[in-house]
N, CA, C and O atoms as a Maestro MAE file, in Angstrom:
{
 s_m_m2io_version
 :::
 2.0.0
}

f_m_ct {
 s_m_title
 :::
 protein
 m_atom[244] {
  # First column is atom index #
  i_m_mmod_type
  r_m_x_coord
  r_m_y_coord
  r_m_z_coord
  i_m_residue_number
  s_m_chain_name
  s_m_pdb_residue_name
  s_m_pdb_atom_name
  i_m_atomic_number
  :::
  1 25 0.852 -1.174 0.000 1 A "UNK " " N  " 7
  2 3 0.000 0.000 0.000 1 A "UNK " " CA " 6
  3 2 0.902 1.242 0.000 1 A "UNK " " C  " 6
  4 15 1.934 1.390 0.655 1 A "UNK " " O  " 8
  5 25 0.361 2.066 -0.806 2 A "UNK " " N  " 7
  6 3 0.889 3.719 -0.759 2 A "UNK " " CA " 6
  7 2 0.931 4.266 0.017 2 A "UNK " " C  " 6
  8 15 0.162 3.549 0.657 2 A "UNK " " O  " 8
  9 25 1.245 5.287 0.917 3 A "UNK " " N  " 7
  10 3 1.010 6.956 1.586 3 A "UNK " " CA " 6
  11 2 0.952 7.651 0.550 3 A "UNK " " C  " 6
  12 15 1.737 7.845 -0.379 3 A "UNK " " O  " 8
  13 25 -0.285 8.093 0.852 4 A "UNK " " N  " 7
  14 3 -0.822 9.478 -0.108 4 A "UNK " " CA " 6
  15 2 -0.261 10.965 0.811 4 A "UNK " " C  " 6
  16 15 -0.563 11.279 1.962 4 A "UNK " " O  " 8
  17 25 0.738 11.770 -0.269 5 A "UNK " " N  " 7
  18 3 1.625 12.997 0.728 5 A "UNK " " CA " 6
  19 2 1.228 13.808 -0.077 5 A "UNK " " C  " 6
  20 15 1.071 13.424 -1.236 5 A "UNK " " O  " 8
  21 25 0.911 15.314 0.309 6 A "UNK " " N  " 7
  22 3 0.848 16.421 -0.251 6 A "UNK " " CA " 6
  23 2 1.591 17.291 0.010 6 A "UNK " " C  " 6
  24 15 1.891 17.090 1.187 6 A "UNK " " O  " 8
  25 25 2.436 18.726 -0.561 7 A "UNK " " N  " 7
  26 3 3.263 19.290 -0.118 7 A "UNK " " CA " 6
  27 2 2.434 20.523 0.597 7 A "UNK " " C  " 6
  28 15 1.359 21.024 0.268 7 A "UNK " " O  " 8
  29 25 3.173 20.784 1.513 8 A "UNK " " N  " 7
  30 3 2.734 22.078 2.847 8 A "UNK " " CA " 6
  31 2 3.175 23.474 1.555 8 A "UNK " " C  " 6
  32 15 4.129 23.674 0.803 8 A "UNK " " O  " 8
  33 25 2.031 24.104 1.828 9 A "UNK " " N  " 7
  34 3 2.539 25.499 0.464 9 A "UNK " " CA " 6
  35 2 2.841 25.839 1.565 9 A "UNK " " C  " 6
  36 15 3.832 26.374 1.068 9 A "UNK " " O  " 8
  37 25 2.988 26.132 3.006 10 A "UNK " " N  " 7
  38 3 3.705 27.119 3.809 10 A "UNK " " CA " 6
  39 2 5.324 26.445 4.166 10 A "UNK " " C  " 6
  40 15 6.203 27.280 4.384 10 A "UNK " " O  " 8
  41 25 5.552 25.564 4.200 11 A "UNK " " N  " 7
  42 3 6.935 24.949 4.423 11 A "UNK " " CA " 6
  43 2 7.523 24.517 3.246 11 A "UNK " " C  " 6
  44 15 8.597 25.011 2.904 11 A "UNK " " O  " 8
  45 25 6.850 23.467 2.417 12 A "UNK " " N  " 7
  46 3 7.743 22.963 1.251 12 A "UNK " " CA " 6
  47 2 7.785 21.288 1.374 12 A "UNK " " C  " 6
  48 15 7.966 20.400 0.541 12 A "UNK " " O  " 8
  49 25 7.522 21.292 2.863 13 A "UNK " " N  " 7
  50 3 7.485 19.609 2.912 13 A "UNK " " CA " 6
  51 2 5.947 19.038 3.112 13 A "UNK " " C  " 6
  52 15 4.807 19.380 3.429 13 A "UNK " " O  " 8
  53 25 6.965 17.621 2.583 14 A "UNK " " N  " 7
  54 3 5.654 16.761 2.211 14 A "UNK " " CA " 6
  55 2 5.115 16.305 3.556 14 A "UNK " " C  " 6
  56 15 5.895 16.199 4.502 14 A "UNK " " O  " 8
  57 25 3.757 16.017 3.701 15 A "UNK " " N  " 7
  58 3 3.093 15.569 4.960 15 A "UNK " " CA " 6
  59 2 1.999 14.902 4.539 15 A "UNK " " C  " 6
  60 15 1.144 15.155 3.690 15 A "UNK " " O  " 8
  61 25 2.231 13.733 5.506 16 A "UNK " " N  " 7
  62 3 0.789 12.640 5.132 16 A "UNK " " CA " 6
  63 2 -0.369 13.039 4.970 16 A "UNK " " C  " 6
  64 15 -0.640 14.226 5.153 16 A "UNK " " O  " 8
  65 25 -1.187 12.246 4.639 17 A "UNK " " N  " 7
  66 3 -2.404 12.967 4.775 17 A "UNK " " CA " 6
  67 2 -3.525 11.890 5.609 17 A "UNK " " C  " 6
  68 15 -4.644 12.186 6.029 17 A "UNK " " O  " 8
  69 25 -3.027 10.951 5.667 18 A "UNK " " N  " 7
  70 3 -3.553 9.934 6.434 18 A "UNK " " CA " 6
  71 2 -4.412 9.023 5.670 18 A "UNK " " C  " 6
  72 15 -5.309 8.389 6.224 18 A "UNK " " O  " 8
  73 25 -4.096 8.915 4.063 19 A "UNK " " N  " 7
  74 3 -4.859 8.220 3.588 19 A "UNK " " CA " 6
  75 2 -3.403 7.131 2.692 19 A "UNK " " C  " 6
  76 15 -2.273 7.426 2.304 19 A "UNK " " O  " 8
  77 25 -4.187 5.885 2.683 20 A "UNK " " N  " 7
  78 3 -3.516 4.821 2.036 20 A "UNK " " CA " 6
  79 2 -3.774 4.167 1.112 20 A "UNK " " C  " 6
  80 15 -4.621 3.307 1.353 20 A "UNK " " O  " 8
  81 25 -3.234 4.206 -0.332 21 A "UNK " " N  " 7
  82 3 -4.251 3.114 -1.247 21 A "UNK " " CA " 6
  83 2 -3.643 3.066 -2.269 21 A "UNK " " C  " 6
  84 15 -2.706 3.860 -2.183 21 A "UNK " " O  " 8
  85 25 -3.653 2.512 -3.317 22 A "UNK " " N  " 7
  86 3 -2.658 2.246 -4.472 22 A "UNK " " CA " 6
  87 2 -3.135 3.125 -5.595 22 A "UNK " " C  " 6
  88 15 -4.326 3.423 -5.693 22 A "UNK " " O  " 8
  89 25 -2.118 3.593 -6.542 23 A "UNK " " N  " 7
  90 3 -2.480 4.904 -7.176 23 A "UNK " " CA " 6
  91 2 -3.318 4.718 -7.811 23 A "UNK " " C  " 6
  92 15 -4.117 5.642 -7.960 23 A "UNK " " O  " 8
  93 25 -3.594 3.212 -8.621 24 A "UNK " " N  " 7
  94 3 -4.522 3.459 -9.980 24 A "UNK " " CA " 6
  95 2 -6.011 3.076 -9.302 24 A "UNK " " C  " 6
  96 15 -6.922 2.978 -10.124 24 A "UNK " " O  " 8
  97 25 -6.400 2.823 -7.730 25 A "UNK " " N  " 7
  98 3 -7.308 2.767 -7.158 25 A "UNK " " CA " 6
  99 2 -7.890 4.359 -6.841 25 A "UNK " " C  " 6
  100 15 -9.021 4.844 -6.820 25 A "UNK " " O  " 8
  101 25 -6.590 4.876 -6.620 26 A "UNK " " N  " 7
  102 3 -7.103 6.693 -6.059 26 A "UNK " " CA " 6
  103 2 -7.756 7.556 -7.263 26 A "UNK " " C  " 6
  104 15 -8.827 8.163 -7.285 26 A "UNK " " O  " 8
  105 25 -6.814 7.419 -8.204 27 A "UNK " " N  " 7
  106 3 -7.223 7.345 -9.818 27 A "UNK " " CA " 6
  107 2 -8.647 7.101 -10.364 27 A "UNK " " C  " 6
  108 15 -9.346 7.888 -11.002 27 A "UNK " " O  " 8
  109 25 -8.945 5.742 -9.944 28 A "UNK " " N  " 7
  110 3 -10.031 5.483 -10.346 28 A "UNK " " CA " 6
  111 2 -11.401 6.107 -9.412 28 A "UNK " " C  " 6
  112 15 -12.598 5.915 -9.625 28 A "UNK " " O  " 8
  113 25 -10.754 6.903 -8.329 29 A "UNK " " N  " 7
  114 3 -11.568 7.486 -7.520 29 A "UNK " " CA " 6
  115 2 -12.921 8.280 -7.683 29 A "UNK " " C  " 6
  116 15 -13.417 7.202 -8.011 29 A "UNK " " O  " 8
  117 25 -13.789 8.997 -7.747 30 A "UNK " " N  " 7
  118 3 -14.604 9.735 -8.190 30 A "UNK " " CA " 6
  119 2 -14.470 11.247 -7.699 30 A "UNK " " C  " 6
  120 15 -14.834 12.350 -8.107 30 A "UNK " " O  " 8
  121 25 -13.946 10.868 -6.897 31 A "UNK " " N  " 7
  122 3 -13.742 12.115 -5.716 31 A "UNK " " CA " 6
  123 2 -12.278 12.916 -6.184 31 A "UNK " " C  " 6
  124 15 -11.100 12.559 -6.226 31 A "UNK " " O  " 8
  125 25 -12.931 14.059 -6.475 32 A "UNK " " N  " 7
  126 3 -11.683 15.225 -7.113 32 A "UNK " " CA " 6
  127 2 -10.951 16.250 -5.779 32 A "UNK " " C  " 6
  128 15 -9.767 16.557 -5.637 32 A "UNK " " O  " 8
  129 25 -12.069 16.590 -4.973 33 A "UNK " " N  " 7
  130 3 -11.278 17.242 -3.457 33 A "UNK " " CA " 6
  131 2 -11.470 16.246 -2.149 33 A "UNK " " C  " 6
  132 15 -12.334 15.369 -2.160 33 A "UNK " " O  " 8
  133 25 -10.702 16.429 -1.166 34 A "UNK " " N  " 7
  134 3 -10.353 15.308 -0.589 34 A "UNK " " CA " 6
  135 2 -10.374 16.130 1.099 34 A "UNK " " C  " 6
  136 15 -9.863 17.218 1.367 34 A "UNK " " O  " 8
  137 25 -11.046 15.310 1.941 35 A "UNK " " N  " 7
  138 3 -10.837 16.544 3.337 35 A "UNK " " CA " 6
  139 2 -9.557 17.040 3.994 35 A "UNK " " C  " 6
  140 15 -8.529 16.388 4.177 35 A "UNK " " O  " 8
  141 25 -9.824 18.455 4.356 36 A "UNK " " N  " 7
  142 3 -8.829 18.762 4.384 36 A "UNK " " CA " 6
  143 2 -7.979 18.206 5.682 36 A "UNK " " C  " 6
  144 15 -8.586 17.939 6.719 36 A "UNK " " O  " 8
  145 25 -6.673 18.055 5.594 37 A "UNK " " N  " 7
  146 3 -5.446 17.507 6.567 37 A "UNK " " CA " 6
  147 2 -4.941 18.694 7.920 37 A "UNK " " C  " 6
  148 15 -4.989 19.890 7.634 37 A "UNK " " O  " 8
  149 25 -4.664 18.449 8.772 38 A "UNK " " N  " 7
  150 3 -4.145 19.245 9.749 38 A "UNK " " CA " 6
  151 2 -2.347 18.695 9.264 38 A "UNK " " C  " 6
  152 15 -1.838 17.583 9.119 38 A "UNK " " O  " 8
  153 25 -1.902 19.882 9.155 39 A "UNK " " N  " 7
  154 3 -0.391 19.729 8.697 39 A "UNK " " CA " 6
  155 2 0.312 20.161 9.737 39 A "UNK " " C  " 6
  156 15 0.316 21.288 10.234 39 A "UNK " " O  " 8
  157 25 1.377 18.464 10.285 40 A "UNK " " N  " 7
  158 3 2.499 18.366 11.024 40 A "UNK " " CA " 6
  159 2 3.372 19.763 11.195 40 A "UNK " " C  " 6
  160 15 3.645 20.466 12.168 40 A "UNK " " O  " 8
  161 25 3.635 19.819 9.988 41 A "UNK " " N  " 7
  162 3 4.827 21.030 9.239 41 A "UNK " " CA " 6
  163 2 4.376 22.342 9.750 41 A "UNK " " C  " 6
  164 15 5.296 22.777 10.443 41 A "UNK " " O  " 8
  165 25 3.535 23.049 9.734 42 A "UNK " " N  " 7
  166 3 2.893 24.243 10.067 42 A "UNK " " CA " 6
  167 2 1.723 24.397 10.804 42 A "UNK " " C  " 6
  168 15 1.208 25.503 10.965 42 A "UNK " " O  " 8
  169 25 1.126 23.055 11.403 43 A "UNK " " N  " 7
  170 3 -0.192 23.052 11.908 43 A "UNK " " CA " 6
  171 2 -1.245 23.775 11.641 43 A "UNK " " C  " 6
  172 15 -1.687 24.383 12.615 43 A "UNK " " O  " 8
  173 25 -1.874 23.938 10.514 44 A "UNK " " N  " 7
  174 3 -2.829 24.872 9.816 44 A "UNK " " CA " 6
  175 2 -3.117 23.878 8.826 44 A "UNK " " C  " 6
  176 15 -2.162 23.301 8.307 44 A "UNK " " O  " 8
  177 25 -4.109 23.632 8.536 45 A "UNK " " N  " 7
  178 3 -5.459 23.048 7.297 45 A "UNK " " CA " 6
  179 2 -5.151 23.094 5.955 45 A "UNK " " C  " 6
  180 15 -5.247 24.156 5.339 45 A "UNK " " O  " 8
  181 25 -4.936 22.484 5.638 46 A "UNK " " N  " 7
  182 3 -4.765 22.438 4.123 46 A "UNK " " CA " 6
  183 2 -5.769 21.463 3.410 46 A "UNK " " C  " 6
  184 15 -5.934 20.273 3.675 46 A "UNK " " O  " 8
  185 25 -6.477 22.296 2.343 47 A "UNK " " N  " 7
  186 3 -7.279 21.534 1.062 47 A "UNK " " CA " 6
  187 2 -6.708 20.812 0.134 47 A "UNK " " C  " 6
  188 15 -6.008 21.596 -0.506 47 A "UNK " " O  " 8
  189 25 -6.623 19.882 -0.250 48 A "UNK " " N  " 7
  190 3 -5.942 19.170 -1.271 48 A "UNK " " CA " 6
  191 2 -6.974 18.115 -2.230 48 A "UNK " " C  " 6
  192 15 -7.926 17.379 -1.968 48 A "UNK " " O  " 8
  193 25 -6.330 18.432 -3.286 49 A "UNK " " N  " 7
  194 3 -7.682 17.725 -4.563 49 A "UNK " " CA " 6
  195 2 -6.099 16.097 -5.023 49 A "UNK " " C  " 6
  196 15 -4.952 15.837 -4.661 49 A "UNK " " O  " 8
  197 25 -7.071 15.560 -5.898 50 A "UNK " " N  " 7
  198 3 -6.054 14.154 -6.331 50 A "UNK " " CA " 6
  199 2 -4.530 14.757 -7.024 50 A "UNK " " C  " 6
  200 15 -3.452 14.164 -7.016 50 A "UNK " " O  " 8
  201 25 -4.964 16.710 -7.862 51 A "UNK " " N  " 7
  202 3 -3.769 16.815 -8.612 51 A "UNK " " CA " 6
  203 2 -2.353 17.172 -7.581 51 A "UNK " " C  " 6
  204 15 -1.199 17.475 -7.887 51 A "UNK " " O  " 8
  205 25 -3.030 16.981 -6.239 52 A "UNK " " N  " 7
  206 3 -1.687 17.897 -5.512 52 A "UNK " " CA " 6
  207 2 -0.685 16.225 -4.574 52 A "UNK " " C  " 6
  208 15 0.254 16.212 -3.777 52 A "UNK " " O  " 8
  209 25 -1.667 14.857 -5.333 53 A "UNK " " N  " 7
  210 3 -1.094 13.975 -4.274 53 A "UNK " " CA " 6
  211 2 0.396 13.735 -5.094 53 A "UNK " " C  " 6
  212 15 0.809 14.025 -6.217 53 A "UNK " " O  " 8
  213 25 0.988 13.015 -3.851 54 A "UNK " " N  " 7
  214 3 1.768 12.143 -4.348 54 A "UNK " " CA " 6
  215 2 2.170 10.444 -3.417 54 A "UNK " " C  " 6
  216 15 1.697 10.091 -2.336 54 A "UNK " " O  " 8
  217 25 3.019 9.790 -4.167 55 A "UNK " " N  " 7
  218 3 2.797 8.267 -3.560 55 A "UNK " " CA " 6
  219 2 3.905 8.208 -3.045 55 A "UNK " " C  " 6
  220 15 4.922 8.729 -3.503 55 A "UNK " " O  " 8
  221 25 3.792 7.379 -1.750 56 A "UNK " " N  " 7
  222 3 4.872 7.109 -0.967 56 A "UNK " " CA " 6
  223 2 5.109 5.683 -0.647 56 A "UNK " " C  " 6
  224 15 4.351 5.762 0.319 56 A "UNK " " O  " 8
  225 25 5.335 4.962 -0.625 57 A "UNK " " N  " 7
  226 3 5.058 3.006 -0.091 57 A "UNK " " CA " 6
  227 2 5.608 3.292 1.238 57 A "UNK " " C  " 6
  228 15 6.643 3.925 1.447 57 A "UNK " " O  " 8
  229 25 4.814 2.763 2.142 58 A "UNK " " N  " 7
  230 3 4.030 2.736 3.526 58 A "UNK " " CA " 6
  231 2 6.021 2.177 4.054 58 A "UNK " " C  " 6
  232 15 6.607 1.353 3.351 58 A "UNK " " O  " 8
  233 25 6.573 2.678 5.055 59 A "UNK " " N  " 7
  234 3 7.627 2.009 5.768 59 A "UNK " " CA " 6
  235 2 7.477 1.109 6.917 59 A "UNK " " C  " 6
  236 15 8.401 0.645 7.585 59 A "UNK " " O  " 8
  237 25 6.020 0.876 7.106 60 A "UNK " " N  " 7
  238 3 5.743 -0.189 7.928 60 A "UNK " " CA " 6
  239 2 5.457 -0.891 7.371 60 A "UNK " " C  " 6
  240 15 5.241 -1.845 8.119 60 A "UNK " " O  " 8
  241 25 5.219 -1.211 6.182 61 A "UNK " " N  " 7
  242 3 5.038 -2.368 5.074 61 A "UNK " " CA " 6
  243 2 6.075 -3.743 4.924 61 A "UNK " " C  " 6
  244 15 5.866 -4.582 4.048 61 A "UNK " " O  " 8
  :::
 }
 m_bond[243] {
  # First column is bond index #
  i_m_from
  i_m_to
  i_m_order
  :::
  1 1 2 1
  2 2 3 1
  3 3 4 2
  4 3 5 1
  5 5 6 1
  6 6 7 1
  7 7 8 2
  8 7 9 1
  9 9 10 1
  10 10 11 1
  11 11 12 2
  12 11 13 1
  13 13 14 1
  14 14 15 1
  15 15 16 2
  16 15 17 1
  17 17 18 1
  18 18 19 1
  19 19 20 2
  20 19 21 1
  21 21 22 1
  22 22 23 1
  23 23 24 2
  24 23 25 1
  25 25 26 1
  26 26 27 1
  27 27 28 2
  28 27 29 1
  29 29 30 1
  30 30 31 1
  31 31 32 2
  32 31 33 1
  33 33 34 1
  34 34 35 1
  35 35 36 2
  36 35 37 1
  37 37 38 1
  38 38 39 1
  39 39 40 2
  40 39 41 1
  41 41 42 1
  42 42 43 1
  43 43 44 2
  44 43 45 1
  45 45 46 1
  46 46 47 1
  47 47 48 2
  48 47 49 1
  49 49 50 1
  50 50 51 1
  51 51 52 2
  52 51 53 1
  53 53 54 1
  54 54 55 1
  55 55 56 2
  56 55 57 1
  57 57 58 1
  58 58 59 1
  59 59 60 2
  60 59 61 1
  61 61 62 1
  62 62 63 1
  63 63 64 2
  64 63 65 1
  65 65 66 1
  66 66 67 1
  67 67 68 2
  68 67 69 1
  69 69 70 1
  70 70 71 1
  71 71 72 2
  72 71 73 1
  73 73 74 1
  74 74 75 1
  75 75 76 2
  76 75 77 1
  77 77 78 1
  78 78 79 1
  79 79 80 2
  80 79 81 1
  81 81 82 1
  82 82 83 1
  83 83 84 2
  84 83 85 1
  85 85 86 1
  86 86 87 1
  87 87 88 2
  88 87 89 1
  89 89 90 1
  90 90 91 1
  91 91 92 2
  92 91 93 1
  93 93 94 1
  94 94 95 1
  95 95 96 2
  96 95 97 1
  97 97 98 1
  98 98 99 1
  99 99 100 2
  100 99 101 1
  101 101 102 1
  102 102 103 1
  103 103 104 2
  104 103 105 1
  105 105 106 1
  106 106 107 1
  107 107 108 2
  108 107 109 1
  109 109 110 1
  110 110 111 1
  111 111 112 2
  112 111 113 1
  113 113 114 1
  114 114 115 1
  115 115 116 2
  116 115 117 1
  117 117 118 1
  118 118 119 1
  119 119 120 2
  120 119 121 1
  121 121 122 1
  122 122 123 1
  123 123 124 2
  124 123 125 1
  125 125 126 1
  126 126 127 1
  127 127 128 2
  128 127 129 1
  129 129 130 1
  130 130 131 1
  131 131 132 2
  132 131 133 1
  133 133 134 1
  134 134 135 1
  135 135 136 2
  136 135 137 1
  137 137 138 1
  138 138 139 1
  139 139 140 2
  140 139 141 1
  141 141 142 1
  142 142 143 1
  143 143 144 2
  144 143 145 1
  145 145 146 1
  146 146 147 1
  147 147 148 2
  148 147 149 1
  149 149 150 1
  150 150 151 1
  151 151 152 2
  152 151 153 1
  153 153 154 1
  154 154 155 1
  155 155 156 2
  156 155 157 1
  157 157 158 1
  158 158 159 1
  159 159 160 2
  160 159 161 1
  161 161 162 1
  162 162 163 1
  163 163 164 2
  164 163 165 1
  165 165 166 1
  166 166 167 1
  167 167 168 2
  168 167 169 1
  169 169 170 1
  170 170 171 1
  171 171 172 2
  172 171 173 1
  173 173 174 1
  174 174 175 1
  175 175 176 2
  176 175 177 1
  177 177 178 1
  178 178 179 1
  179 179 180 2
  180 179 181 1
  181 181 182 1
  182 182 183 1
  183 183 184 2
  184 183 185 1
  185 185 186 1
  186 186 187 1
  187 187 188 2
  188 187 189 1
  189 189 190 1
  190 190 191 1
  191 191 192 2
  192 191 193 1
  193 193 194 1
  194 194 195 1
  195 195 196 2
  196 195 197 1
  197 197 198 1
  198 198 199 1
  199 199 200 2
  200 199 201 1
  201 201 202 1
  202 202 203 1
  203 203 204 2
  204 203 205 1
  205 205 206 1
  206 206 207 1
  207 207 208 2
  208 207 209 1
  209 209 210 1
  210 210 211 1
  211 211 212 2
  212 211 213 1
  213 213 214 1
  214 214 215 1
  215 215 216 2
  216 215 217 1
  217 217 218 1
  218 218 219 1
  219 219 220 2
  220 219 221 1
  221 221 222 1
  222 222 223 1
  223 223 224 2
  224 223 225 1
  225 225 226 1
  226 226 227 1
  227 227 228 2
  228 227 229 1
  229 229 230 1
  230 230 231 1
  231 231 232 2
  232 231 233 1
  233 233 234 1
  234 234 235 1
  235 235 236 2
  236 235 237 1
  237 237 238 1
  238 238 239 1
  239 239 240 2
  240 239 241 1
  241 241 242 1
  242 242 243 1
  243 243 244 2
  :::
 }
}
């Protein structure tokens, strides 16, 4: 399984978002915006849609 990460526009780094799933499943998703994340990096809310993810493979895997 993936980590789905989005980048913090206030820091630059990437932060989970707490969702897990394989890309061409997220892909096949219906859902274009996604709820928003409380970010580690800056602690403030961020909105994120499918174009801002990216894939990570899980290190507890």
């Amino acid at each position: 399984m993936n980590r789905i990460l989005i980048k913090c526009p206030n820091t630059g780094k990437m932060i989970y978002t707490g969702y897990s799933m394989d890309p061409q499943t997220f892909e096949a998703s219906p859902i274009e915006e996604m709820d928003p994340v409380e970010c580690p990096a800056c602690h403030q809310m961020h909105r994120w849609s499918k174009r801002d993810a990216r894939f990570e493979r899980d290190p507890n895997e």
